[in-house]
C-alpha positions as CSV (number, residue, x, y, z in Angstrom):
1,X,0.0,0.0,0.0
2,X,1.0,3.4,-1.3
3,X,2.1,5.3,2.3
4,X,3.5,8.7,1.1
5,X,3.7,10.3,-2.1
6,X,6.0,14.4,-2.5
7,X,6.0,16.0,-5.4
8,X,8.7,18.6,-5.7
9,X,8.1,20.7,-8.4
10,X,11.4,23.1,-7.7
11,X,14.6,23.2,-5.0
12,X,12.3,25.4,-3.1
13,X,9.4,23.5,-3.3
14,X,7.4,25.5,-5.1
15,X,5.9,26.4,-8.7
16,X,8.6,27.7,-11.4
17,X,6.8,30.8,-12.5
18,X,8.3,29.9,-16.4
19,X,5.7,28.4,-18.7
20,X,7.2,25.2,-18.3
21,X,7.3,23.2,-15.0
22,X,9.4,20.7,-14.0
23,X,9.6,17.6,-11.3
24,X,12.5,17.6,-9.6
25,X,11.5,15.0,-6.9
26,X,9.9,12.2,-6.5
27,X,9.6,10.8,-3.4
28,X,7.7,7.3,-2.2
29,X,7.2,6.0,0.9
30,X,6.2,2.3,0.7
31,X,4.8,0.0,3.2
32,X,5.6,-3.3,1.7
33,X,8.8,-4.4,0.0
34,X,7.2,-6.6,-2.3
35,X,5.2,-3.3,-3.8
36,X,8.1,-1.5,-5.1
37,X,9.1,-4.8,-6.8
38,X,5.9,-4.6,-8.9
39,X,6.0,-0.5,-9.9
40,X,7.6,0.4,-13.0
41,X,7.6,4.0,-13.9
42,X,8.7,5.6,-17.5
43,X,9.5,9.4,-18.0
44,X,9.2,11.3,-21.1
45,X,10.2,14.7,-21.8
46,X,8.4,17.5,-23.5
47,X,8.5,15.8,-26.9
48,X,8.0,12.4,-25.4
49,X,10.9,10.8,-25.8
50,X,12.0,8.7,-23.4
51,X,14.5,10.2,-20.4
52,X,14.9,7.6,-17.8
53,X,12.7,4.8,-15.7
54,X,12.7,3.3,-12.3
55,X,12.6,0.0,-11.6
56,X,13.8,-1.9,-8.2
57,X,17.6,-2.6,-7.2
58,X,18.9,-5.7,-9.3
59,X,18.5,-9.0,-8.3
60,X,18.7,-11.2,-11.1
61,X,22.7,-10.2,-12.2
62,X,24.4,-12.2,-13.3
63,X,28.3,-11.9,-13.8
64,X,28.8,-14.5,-16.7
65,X,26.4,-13.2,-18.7
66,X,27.5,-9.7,-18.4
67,X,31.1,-10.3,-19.6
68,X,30.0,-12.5,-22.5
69,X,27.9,-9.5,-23.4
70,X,30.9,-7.6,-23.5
71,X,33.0,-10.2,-25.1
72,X,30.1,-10.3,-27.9
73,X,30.5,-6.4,-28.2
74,X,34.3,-6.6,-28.4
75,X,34.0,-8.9,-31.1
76,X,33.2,-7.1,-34.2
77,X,32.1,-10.6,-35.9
78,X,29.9,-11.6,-32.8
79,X,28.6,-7.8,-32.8
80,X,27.7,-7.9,-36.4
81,X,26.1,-11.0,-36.7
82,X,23.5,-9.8,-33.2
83,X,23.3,-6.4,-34.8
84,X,22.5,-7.8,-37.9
85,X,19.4,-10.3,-36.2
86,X,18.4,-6.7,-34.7
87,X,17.8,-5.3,-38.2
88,X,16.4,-8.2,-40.2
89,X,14.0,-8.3,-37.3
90,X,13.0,-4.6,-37.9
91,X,12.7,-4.2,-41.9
92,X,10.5,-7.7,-41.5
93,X,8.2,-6.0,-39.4
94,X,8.1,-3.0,-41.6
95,X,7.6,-4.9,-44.6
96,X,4.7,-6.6,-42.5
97,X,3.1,-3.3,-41.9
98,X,3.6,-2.4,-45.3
99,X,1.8,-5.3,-46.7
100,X,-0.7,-5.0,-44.1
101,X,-1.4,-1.2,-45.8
102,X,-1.0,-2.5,-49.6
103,X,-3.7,-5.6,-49.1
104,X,-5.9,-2.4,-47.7
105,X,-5.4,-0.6,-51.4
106,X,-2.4,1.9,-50.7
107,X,0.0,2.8,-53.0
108,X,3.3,1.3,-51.1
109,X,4.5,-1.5,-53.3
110,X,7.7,1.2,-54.3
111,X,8.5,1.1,-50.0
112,X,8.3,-2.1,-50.2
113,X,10.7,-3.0,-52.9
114,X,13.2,-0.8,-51.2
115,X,13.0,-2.8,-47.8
116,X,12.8,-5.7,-49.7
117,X,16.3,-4.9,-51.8
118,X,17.9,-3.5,-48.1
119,X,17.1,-7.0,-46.3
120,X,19.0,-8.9,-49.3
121,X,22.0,-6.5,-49.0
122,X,22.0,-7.0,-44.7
123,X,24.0,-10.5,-44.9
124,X,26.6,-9.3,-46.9
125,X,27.4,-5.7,-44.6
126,X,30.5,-6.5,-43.7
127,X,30.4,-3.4,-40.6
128,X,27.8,-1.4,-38.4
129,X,28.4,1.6,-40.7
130,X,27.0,-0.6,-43.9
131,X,24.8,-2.4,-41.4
132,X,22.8,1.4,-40.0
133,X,23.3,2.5,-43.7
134,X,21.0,-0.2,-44.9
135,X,18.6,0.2,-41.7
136,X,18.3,4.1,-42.4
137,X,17.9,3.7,-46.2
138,X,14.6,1.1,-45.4
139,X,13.2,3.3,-42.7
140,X,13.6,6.2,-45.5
141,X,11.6,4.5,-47.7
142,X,8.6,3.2,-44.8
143,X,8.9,6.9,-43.5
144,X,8.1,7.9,-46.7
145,X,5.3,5.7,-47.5
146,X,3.3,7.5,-44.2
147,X,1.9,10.1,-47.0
148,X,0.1,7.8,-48.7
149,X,-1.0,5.6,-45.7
150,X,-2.1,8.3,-43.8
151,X,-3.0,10.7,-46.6
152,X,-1.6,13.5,-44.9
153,X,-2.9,16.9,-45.8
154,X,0.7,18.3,-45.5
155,X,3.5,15.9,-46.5
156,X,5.6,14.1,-44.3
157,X,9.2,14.7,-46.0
158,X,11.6,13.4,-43.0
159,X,12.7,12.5,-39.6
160,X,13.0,15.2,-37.4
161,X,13.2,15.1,-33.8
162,X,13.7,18.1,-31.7
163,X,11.7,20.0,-32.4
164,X,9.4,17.8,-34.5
165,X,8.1,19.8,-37.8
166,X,4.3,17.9,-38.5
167,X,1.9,15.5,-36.4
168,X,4.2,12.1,-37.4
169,X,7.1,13.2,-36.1
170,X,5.8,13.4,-32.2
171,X,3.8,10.2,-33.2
172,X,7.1,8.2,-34.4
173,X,9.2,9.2,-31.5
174,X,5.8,8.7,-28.8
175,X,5.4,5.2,-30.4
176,X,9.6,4.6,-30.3
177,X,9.2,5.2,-26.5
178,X,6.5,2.7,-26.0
179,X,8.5,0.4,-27.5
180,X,11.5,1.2,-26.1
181,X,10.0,0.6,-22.7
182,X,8.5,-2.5,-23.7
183,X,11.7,-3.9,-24.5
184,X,13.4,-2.8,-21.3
185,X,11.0,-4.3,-19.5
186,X,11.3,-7.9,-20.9
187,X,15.2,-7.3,-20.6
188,X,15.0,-6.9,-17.1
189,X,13.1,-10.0,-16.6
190,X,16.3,-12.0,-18.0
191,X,20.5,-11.3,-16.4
192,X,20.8,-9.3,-19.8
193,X,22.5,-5.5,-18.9
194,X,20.5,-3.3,-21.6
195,X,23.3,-0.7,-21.5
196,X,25.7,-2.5,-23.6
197,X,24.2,-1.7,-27.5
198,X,25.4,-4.3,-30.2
199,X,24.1,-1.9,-32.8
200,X,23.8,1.9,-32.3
């Protein structure tokens, strides 16, 4: 059961007289240990992108498995061939949602060739570098297809992030949050250490 509960919205302790408040603290008081080993909380800034979580001390480490994570990043053969089952993973999913879109009558099949030709070329990327190249050039091309899927009155023409420039923009990097925290969340149900990136 929830005991206490402080919001801090300033040092003070009081209301920033900008436009724009912001949480400094917060504070929980629990009354049972096993609560705070169910909670999971996710911040997002402004924009919505994803700044930080909580989630209880660590208990399932595991030492082994953290240095062959490391090994598999210092291995730039081991860290290509996971980066690479990252990827493939991603532009089938894409492809998927791009079918999904063409069987409803859009205009995608050009996206789709694209993501098509870049998961053919992602077995023979000999680096990262290649590897994100082929990633980015797929996204391009799914990115792109959002005009026609959503038939947007005013055309979606790239990525941008801060700050974003048209209503997909927030909705990408809102949606990349959920699914970032998704992910985390699974990870910390295994001994894998989510700070070491075999990709990006």
């Amino acid at each position: 059961m929830l005991s206490t509960l402080i919001l801090f919205t300033s040092i003070e302790g009081q209301r920033q007289k900008e436009g724009k408040e912001a949480l400094l603290f917060l504070h929980f008081t629990l009354g049972c240990n096993r609560t705070i080993m169910v909670l999971k909380f996710y911040c997002f800034n402004y924009y919505g992108f994803y700044v930080g979580s909580f989630y209880p001390r660590e208990s399932n480490v595991s030492g082994h498995l953290l240095v062959r994570q490391v090994e598999y990043y210092l291995d730039p053969q081991k860290r290509l061939t996971l980066a690479k089952e990252f990827v493939s993973g991603a532009l089938f999913h894409i492809r998927r949602n791009l079918n999904y879109y063409r069987n409803r009558g859009k205009q995608v099949d050009e996206a789709i060739k694209v993501v098509e030709a870049c998961m053919e070329r992602i077995e023979s990327c000999r680096s990262i570098t290649e590897l994100m190249s082929e990633e980015g050039r797929a996204r391009e091309a799914y990115y792109g297809a959002f005009n026609e899927i959503l038939a947007l009155e005013q055309p979606f023409e790239k990525r941008v992030r801060r700050p974003p420039e048209n209503m997909v923009n927030p909705l990408l990097s809102f949606g990349n949050s959920l699914l970032y925290t998704a992910t985390l969340s699974e990870i910390y149900v295994t001994q894998l250490n989510p700070t070491i990136s075999y990709l990006h």
